[in-house]
N, C-alpha and C positions, 0 to 999 in steps of 0.2 A: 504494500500500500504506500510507505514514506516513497519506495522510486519513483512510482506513478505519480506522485505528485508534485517531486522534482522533476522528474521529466517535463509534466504539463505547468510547472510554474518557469520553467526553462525558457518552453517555448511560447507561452505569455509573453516572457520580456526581450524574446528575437521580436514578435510582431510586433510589440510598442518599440522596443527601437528603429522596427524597418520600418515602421508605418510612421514613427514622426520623421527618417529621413524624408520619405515619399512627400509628404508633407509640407516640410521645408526645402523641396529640392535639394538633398544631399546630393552631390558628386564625387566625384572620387578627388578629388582638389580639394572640397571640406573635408570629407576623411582623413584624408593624406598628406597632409600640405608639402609643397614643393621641397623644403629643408627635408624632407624623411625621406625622399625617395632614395640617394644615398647617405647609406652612414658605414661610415670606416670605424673598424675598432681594431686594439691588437689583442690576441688569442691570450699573450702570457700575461701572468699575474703584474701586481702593482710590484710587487718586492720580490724579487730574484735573488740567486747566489749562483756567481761562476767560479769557479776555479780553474784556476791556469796550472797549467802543469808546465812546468820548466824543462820537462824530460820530455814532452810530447814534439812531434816534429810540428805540429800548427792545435793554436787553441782557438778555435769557431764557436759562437753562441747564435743561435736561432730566436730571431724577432718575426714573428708570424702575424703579418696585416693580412684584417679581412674586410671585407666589401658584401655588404648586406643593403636590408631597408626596402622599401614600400614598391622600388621600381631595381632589385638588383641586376637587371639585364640593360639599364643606363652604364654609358662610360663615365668614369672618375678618376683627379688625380690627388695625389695629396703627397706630402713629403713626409720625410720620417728624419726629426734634428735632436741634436741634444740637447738638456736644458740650459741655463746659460750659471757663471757662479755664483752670481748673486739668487736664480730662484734654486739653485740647490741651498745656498746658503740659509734663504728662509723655510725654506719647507725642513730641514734640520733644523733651526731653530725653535720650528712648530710644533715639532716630536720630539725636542729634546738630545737630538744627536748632529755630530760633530761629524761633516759629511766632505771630501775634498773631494771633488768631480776628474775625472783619470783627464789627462790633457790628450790632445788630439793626433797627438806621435805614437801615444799606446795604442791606437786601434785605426780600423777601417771599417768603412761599410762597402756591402757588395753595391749597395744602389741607394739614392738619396730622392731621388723624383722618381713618383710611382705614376704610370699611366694603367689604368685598370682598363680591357674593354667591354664588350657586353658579357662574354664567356666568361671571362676571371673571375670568381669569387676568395679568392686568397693567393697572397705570394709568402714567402719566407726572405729576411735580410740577413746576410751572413753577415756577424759581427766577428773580423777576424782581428787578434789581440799580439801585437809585438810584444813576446813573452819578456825578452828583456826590459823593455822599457815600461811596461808593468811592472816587474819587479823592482827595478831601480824608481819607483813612483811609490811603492807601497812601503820601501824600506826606508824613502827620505820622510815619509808622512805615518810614521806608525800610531801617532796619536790621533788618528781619524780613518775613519770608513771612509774608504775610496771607492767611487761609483761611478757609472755611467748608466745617466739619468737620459732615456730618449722618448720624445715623445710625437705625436701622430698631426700635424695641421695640413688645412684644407682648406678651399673655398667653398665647398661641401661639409658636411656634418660630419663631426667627430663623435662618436658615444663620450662624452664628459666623464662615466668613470672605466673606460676603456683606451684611453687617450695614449697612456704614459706607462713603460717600465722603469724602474731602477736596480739597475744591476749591479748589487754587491760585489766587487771583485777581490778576490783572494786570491794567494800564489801558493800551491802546493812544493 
């Protein structure tokens, strides 16, 4: 008896809501509005940990952007940069930790301008790390978490809390 009634009080409020779009002329433009049709987020978490290994012949990390939203068969581009040292500076301030951003000699990225076309729904960014000069960063700065804070902009919608990784780095 309770499903039956879920069910019919379900589909009650699909007709009141189809029926007051019908009503108000909904379109898919009221539904949807133009900012959703793409939205870029990246797959990995807010807080990461890489470690480098010094002994490895290459240390690689995987930033996975994806490309969703209301029209995902639209093209889209969006870049992928790090944060700058002032907002690492406060965003450790915010939480209380003491954060040094890796400088731009210890890494590469495979690609910084993303052009997505209608097919792509995700690419991955090879974050590859000059083990040396990781290490010689992490040994000058032992008194602070050293990171690479990267995050997602767009002329297109970014998911706001999908935007950004920061990656811990450690030297094994």
């Amino acid at each position: 008896m309770k499903i039956r009634f879920y069910k019919l009080l379900t589909l009650s409020l699909l007709l009141i809501i189809g029926g007051a779009c019908i009503e108000d002329n909904c379109d898919y433009d009221t539904l949807f509005p133009e900012e959703y049709n793409v939205v870029f987020a990246l797959k990995n978490s807010l807080n990461e940990t890489y470690i480098v290994d010094r002994s490895a012949e290459t240390s690689i990390y995987t930033v996975t952007v994806l490309k969703g939203g209301a029209q995902p068969t639209m093209t889209g581009d969006v870049k992928i940069e790090p944060w700058t040292v002032e907002e690492i500076g406060d965003y450790g301030a915010t939480i209380g930790r003491t954060y040094k951003l890796l400088p731009s000699t210890a890494y590469t990225l495979s690609e910084t301008d993303l052009h997505f076309d209608g097919t792509v729904r995700g690419t991955d960014i090879l974050v590859t790390f000059n083990q040396t000069a990781v290490y010689d960063f992490i040994t000058n700065n032992s008194d602070a978490i050293c990171v690479l804070p990267l995050r997602l902009v767009s002329q297109q919608n970014v998911d706001s809390e999908k935007e950004s990784v920061l990656i811990e780095v450690k030297v094994k």
